[in-house]
N, C-alpha and C positions, 0 to 999 in steps of 0.2 A: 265172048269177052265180057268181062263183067261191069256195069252200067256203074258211074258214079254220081250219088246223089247226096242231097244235102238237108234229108226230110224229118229228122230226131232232135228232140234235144235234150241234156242230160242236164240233173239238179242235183245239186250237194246240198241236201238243207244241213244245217249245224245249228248247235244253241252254248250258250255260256254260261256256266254252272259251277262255280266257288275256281273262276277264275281257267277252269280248264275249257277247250274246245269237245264240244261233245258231237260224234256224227250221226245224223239217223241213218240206220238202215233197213233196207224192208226184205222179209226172204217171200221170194216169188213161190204162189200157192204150188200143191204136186199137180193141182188140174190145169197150171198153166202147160199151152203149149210148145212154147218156147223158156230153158232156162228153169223148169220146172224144181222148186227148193235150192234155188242159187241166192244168198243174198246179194245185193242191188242197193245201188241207187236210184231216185228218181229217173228216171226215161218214159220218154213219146214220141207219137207220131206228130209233127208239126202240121196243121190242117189247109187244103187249100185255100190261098189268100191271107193267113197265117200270119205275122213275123214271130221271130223264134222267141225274144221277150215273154210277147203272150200266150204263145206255147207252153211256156216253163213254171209260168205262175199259175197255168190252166192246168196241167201235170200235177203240181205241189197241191193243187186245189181238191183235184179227181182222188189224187193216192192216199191225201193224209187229211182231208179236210182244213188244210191250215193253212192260214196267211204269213207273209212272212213281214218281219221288222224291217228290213234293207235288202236291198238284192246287190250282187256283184257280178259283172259279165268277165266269167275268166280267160285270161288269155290265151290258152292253149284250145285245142280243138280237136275233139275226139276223132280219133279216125280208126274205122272196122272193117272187117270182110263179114257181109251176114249171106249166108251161104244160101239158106233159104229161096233167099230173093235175086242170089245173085249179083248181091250189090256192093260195094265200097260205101260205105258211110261215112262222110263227114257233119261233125254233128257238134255243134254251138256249145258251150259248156257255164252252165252259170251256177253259184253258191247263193245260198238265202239263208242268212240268221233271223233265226224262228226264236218267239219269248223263252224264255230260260225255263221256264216251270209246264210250258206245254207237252202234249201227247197224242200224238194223230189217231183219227178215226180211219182205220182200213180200208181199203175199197177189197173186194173181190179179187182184185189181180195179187193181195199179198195178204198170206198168214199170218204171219209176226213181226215185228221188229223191235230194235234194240239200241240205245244211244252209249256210240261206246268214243273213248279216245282214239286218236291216231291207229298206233299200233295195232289195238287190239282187231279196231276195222277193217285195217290194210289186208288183215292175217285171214279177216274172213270172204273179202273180197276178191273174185273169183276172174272178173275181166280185166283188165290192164288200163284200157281208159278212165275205168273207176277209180283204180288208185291214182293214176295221174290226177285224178278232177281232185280228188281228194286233198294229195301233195300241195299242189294249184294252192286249198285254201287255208291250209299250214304256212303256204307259204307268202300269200297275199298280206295279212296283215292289218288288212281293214276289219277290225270286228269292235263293235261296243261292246266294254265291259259293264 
């Protein structure tokens, strides 16, 4: 039976650019183990003793070098089968608007990425709770212009 846990947590960074919402996304390097040239969103492992907050912004920190302007805790909550591990994941889901003119510095875990609208991201977007998170912050409505 498969173990449900609650150890991930998932980041929407966006920015705002001649009024439009822009998303970043990162595509996972081919040497990754897992998801190998899947674009993505932000995800981690939240660390013992941890809360997921500082997970999210330790994530945002690791993947892209970047801080964010405001964070938002969204209301829905990702939930997965990672077959791997055997697990059920339930996993926190937050949005951070990043400056309008910024551009992250890689880590290792990803090859490229791209700040695209809506659409364009949904289409590239491969897991189901990403486009959820994503929806989420189309749909939240807190963002400075």
């Amino acid at each position: 039976m498969p173990e449900i846990v609650a150890n991930m947590v998932q980041v929407h960074p966006f920015r705002v650019r001649n009024g439009t919402i822009e998303h970043l996304l990162l595509r996972r390097s081919r040497l990754e183990a897992f998801g190998a040239g899947v674009w993505q969103v932000i995800t981690g492992v939240i660390e013992p003793g941890e809360r997921s907050f500082a997970a999210a912004r330790r994530e945002l920190a690791e993947e892209t070098g970047l801080e964010a302007d405001l964070w938002i805790s969204l209301p829905g909550v990702a939930v997965f089968f990672f077959e791997p591990a055997d697990q059920m994941i339930l996993s926190p889901m937050f949005a951070c608007q990043l400056p309008a003119n910024c551009e992250p510095l890689l880590s290792n875990e990803h090859s490229e990425y791209e700040w695209l609208p809506r659409d364009p991201a949904c289409s590239r977007l491969v897991y189901p709770t990403h486009i959820q998170g994503l929806n989420e912050v189309e749909a939240h409505g807190v963002v400075r212009i």
